[in-house]
C-alpha positions as CSV (number, residue, x, y, z in Angstrom):
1,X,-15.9,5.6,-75.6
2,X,-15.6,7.6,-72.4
3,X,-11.8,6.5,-72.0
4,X,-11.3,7.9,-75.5
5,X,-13.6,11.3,-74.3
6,X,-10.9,11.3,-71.0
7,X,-8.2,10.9,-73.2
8,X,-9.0,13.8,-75.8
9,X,-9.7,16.0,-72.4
10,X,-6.7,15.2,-71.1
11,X,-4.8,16.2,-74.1
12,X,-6.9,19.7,-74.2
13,X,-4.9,20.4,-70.4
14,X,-1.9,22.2,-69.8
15,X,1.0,19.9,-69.7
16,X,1.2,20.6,-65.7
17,X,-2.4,20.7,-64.8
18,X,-2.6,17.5,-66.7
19,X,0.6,15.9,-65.1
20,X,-1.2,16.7,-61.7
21,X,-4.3,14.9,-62.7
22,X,-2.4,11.7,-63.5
23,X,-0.7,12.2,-60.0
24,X,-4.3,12.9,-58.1
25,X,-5.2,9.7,-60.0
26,X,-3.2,7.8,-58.2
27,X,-3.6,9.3,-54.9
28,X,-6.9,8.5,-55.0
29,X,-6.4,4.8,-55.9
30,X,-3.9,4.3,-53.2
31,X,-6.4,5.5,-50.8
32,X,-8.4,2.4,-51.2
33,X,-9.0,0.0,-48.2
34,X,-7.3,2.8,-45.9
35,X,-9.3,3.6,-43.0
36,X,-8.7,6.1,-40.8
37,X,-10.0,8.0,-37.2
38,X,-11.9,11.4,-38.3
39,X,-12.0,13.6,-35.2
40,X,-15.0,16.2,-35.3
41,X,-14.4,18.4,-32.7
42,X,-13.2,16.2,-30.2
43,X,-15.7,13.4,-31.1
44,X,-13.8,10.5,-32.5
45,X,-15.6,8.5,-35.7
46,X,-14.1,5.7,-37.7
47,X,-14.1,6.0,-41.8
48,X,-12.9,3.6,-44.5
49,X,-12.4,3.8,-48.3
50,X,-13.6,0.7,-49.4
51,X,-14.9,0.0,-53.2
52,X,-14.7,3.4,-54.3
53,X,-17.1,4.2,-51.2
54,X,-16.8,6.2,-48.0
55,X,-18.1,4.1,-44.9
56,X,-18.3,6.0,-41.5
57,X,-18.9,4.4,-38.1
58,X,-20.9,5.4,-36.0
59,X,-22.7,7.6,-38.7
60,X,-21.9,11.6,-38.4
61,X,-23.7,13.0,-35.8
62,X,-26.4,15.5,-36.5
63,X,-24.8,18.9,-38.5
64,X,-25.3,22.7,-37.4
65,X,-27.9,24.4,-39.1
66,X,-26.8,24.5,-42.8
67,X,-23.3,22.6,-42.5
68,X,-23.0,19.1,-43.6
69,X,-19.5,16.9,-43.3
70,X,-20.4,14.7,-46.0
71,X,-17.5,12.8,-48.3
72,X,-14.8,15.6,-48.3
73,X,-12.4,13.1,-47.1
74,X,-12.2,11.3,-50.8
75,X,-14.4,13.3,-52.3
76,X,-12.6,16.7,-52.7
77,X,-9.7,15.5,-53.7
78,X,-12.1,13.4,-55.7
79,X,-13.7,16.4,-57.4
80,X,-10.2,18.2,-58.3
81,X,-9.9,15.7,-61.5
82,X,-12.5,17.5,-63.2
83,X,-11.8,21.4,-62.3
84,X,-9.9,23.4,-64.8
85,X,-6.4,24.8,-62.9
86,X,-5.5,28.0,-64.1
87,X,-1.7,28.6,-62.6
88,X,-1.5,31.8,-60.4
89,X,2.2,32.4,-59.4
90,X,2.5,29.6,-56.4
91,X,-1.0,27.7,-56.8
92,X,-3.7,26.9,-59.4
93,X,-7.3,28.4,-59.1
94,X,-10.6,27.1,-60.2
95,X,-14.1,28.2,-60.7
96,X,-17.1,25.1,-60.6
97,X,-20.3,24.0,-59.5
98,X,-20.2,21.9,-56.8
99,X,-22.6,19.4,-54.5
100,X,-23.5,21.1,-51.5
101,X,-26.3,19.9,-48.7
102,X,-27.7,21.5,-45.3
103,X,-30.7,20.7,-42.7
104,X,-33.0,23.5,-41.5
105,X,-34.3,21.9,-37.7
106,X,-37.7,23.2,-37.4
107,X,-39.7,23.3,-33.8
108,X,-41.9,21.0,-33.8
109,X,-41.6,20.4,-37.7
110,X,-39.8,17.9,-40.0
111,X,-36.4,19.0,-40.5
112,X,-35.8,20.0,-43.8
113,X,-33.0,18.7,-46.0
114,X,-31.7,20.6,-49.4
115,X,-29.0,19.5,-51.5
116,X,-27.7,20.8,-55.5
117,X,-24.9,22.4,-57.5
118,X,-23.8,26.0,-56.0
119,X,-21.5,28.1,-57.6
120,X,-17.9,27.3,-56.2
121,X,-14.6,28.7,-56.2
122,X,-10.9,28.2,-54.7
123,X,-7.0,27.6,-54.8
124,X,-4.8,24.4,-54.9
125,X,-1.5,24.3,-53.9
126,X,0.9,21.1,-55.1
127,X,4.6,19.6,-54.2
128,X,6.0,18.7,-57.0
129,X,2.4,16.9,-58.7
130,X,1.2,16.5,-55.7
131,X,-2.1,18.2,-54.1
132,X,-0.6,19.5,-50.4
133,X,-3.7,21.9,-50.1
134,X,-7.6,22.3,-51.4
135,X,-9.4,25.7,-50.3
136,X,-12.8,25.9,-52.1
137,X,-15.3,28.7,-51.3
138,X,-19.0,27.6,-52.2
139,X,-21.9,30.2,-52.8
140,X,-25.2,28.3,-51.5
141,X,-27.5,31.8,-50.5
142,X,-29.6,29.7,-49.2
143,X,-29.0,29.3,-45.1
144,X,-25.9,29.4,-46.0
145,X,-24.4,32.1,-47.7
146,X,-20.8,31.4,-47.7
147,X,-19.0,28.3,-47.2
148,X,-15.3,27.8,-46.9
149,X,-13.3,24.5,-46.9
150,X,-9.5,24.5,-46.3
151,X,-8.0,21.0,-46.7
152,X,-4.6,20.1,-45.9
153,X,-2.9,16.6,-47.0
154,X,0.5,15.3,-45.9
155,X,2.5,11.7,-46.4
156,X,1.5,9.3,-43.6
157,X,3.8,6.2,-43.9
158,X,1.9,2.8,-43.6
159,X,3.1,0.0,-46.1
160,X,4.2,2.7,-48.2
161,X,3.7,6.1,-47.9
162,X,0.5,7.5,-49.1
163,X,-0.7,11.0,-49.4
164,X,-3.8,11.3,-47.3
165,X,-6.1,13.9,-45.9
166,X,-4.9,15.2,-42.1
167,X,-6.8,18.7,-41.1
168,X,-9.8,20.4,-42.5
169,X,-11.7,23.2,-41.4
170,X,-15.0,24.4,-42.9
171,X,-16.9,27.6,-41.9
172,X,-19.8,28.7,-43.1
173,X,-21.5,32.2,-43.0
174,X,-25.8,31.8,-42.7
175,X,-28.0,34.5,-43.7
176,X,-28.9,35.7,-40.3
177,X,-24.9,36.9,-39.9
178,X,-24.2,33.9,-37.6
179,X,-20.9,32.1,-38.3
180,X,-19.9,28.5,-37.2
181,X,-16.8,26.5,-37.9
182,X,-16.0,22.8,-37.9
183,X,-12.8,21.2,-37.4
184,X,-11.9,18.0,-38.7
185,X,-8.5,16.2,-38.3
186,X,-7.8,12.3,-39.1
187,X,-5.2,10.0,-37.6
188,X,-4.5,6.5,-36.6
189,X,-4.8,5.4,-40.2
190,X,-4.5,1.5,-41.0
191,X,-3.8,-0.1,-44.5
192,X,-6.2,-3.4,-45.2
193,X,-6.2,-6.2,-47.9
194,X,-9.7,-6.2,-49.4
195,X,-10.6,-9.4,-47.4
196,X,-9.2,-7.8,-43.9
197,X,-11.0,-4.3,-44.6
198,X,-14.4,-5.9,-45.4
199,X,-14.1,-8.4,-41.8
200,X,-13.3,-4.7,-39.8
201,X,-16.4,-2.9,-41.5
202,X,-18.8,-6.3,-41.0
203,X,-17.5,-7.7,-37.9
204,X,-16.1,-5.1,-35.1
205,X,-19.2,-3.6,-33.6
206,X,-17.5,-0.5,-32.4
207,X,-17.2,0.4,-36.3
């Protein structure tokens, strides 16, 4: 039933935001058991794509106030299968809801964690039916205001070449006017066999 629901949806797409779907698709599986180093501003963190599932090691450190790295890795390019691209001259557009989380620290309190849907926006730029470039702008109002992600991809050559996240950036503007912007690159990426990947993620304790 919910292949035949893809199907018909499928069908409903324009012929080039549909072909890019089926491309995306396939991106995305070939990112399985790839693992990569994510660099968070200067701090160096290993993540893997195993399953289906992002695993970090160590875990992300603690956010700023109201910005959360979280799966944007996979997940973005994840989350462009179900957005509806309208062409517009040299990239697609899109208007969604989409997950977003912050923390509130609090003196002498419990931090406080929020996450839902927000109101989200943004461009996508492709090579041929390939995603090159995700920009979304998310609408939280609560500490923060206004979010913006810019994700670039590029072809990193391992067995074969695979289209993989390299640079990100995400800024977000908070209700008191303050601004703060993260910057996330990824490199050093190594291509596993399922047996190999799981050994890596159980056995090496720097992971």
């Amino acid at each position: 039933m919910i292949r035949t629901i893809l199907i018909v949806f499928l069908c409903l797409l324009p012929v080039e935001a549909q072909t890019i779907r089926e491309q995306t698709q396939q991106n995305l599986m070939a990112m399985n058991n790839i693992s990569a180093t994510q660099i968070v501003d200067g701090s160096r963190y290993r993540v893997a794509m195993f399953g289906g599932q992002q695993v970090f090691q160590p875990r992300l450190p603690a956010p700023y106030v109201g910005i959360r790295l979280g799966a944007e890795w996979f997940g973005l390019l994840q989350d462009s299968q179900t957005w509806a691209l309208v062409p517009a001259g040299d990239h697609f557009t899109y208007s969604s809801g989409c997950r977003w989380s912050e923390t509130a620290h609090r003196v002498f309190r419990t931090d406080v964690e929020w996450e839902g849907w927000v109101p989200c926006e943004g461009e996508v730029y492709v090579e041929g039916n390939n995603i090159v470039r995700i920009t979304q702008r998310l609408r939280p109002n609560r500490l923060a205001q206004l979010v913006t992600i810019d994700m670039n991809y590029s072809w990193v050559q391992l067995k074969t070449k695979h289209l993989l996240p390299v640079q990100m950036t995400m800024s977000a503007v908070f209700k008191n006017g303050d601004t703060k912007t993260v910057s996330v690159t990824w490199a050093e990426y190594k291509e596993y066999g399922s047996e190999l990947l799981v050994t890596e993620l159980t056995e090496n304790p720097e992971w």
